[in-house]
NUDREN-933238 format. One record per atom (N, C-alpha, C): residue number from 1; z, x, y. Coordinates in steps of 0.05 Angstrom, whole numbers, padded with zeros to 5 digits, always signed. Last residue first. Example, Ala and Ser with C-alpha at 12.3 -4.5 7.8 and 13.67 -1.06 7.14 Angstrom:
// residues 2
(2, (+00142, +00257, -00045));
(2, (+00143, +00273, -00021));
(2, (+00157, +00258, +00001));
(1, (+00156, +00264, -00114));
(1, (+00156, +00246, -00090));
(1, (+00156, +00264, -00066));
// end
This chain:
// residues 87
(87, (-00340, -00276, +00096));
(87, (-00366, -00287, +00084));
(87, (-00386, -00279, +00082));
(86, (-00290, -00225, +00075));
(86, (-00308, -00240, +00100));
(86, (-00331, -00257, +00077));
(85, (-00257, -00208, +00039));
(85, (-00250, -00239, +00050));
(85, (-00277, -00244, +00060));
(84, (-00257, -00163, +00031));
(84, (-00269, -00166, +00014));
(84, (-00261, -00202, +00009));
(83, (-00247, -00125, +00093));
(83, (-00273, -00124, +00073));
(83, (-00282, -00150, +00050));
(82, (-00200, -00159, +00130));
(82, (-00207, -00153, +00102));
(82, (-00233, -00150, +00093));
(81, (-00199, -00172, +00178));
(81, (-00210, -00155, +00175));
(81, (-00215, -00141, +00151));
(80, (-00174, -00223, +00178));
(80, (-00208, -00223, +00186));
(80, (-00225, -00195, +00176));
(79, (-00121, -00215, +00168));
(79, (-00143, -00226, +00145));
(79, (-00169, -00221, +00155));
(78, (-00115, -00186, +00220));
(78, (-00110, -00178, +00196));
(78, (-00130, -00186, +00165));
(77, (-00122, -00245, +00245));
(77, (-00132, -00218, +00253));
(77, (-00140, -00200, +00233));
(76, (-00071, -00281, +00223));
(76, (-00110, -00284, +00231));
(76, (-00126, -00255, +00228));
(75, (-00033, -00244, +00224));
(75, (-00045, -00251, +00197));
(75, (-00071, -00258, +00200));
(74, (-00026, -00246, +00283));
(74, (-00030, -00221, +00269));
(74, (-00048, -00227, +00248));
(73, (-00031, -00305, +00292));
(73, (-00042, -00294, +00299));
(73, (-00043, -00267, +00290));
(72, (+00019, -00311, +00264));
(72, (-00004, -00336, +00259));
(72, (-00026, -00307, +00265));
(71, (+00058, -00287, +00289));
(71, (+00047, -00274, +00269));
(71, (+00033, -00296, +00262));
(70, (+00066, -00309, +00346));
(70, (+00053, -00292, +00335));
(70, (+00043, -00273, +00312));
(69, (+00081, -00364, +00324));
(69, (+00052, -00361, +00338));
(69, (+00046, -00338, +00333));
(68, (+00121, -00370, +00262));
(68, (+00113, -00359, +00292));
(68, (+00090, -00354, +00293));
(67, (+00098, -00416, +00212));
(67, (+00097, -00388, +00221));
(67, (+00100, -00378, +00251));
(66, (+00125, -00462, +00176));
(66, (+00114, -00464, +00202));
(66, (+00112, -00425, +00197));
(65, (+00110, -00470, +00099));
(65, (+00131, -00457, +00129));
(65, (+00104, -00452, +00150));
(64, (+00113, -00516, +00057));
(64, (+00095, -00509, +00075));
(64, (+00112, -00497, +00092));
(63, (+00128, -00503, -00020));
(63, (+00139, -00510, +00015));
(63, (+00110, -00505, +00029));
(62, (+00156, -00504, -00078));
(62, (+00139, -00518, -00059));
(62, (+00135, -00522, -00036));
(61, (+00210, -00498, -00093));
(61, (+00198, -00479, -00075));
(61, (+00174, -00489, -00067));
(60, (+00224, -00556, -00104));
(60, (+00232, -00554, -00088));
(60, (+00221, -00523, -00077));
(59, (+00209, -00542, -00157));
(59, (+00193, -00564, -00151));
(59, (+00212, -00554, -00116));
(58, (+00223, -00479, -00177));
(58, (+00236, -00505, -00176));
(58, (+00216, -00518, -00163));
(57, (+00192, -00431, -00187));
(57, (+00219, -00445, -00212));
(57, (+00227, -00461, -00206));
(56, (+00117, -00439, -00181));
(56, (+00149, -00424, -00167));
(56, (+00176, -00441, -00189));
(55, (+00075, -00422, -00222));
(55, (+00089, -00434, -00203));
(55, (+00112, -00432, -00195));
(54, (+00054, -00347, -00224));
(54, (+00063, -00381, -00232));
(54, (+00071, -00405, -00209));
(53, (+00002, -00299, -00256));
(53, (+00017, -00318, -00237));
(53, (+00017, -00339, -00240));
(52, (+00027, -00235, -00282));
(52, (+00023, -00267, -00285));
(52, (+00028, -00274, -00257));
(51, (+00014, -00182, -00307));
(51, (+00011, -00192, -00284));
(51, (+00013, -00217, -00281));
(50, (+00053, -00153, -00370));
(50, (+00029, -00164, -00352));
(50, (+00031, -00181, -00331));
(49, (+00091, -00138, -00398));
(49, (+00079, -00125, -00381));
(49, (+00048, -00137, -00369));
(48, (+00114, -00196, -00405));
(48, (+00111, -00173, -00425));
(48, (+00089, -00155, -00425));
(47, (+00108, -00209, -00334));
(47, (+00112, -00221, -00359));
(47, (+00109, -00203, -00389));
(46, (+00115, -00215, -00275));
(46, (+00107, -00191, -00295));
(46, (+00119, -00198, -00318));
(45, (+00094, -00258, -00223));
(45, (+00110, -00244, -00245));
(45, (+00106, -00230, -00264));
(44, (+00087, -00278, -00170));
(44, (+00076, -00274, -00183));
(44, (+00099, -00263, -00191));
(43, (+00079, -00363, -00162));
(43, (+00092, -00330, -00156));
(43, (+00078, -00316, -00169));
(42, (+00060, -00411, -00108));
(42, (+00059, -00399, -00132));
(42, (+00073, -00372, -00124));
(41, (+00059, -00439, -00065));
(41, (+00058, -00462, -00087));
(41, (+00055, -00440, -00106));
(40, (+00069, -00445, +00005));
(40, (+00076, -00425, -00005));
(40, (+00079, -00440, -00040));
(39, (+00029, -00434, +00062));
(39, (+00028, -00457, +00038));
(39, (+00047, -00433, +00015));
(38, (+00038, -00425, +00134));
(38, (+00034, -00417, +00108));
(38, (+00047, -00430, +00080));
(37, (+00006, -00450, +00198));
(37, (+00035, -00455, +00162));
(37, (+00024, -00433, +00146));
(36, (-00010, -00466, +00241));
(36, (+00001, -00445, +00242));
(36, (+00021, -00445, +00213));
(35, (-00058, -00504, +00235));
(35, (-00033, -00515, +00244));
(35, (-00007, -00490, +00242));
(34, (-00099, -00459, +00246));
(34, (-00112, -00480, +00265));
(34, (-00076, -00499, +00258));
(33, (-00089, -00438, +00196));
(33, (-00083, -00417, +00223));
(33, (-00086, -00437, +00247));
(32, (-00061, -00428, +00143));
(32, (-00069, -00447, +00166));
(32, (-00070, -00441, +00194));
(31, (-00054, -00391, +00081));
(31, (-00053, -00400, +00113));
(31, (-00073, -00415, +00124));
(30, (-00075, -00390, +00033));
(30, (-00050, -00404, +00035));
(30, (-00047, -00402, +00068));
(29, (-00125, -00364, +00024));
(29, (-00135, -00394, +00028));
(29, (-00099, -00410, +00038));
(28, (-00108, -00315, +00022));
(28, (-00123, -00327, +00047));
(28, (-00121, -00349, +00047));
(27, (-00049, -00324, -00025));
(27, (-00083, -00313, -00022));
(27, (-00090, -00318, +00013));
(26, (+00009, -00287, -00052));
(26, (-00006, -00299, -00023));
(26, (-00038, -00294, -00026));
(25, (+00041, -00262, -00083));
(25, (+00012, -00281, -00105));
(25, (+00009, -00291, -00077));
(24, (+00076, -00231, -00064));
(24, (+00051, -00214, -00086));
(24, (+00023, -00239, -00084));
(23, (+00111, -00268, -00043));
(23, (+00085, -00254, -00024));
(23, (+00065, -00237, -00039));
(22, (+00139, -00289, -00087));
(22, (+00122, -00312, -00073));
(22, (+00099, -00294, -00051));
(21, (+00164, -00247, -00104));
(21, (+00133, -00256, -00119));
(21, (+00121, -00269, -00105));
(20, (+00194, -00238, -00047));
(20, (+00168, -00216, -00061));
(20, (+00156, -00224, -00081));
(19, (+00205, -00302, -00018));
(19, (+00219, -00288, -00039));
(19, (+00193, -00263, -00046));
(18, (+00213, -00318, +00056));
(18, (+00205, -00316, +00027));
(18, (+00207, -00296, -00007));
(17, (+00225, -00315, +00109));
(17, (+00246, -00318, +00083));
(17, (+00237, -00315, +00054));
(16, (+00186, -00307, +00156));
(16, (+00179, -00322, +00132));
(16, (+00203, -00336, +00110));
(15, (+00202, -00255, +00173));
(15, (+00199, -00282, +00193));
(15, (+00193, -00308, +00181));
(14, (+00205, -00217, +00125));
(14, (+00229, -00222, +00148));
(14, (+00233, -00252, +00160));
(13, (+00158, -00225, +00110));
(13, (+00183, -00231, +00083));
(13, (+00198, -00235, +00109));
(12, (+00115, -00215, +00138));
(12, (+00122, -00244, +00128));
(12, (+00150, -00242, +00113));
(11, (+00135, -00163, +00155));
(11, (+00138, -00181, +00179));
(11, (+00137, -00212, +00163));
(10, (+00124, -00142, +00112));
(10, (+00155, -00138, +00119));
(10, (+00156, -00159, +00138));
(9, (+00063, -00145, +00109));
(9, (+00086, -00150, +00089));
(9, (+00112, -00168, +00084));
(8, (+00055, -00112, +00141));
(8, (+00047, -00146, +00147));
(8, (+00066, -00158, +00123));
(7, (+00063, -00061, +00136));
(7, (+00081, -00082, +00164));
(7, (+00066, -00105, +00156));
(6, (+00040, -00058, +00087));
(6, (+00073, -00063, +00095));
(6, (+00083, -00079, +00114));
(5, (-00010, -00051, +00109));
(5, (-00009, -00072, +00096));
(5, (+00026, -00079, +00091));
(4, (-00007, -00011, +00145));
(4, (-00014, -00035, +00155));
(4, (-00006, -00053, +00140));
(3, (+00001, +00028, +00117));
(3, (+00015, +00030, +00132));
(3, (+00012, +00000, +00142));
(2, (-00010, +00017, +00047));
(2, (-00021, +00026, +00068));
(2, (-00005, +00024, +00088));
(1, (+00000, +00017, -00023));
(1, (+00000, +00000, +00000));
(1, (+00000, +00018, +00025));
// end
């Protein structure tokens, strides 16, 4: 992981609350940038050594979190500049 990709990281786990499987298994498609949320409906887990991903352990991690404006906007940015997002 890269210097960039931490701070984006650290800034969702901090401003976010969210748990580190719930940010392993974050795709693009889980933000909203036009209502500022991030969709938070799966984890990821390491299952008898392999990469799994699940649904989160209670019907209640199912969440939509508001995101401060300004990391709406970082994550916009950020995602845009992913090589292997653009259209």
């Amino acid at each position: 992981m890269n210097k960039e990709e931490s701070y984006h990281a650290f800034e969702i786990l901090y401003w976010c609350g969210i748990r580190l499987g719930e940010l392993l298994a974050l795709t693009a498609e889980d933000f909203d940038f036009e209502k500022k949320t991030l969709r938070i409906n799966k984890s990821y887990q390491r299952i008898k050594g392999k990469d799994v991903i699940t649904t989160p352990k209670t019907r209640k991690s199912n969440r939509v979190l508001t995101l401060p404006d300004f990391l709406s906007e970082e994550m916009q940015d950020y995602i845009s500049r992913l090589p292997l997002l653009k259209s």
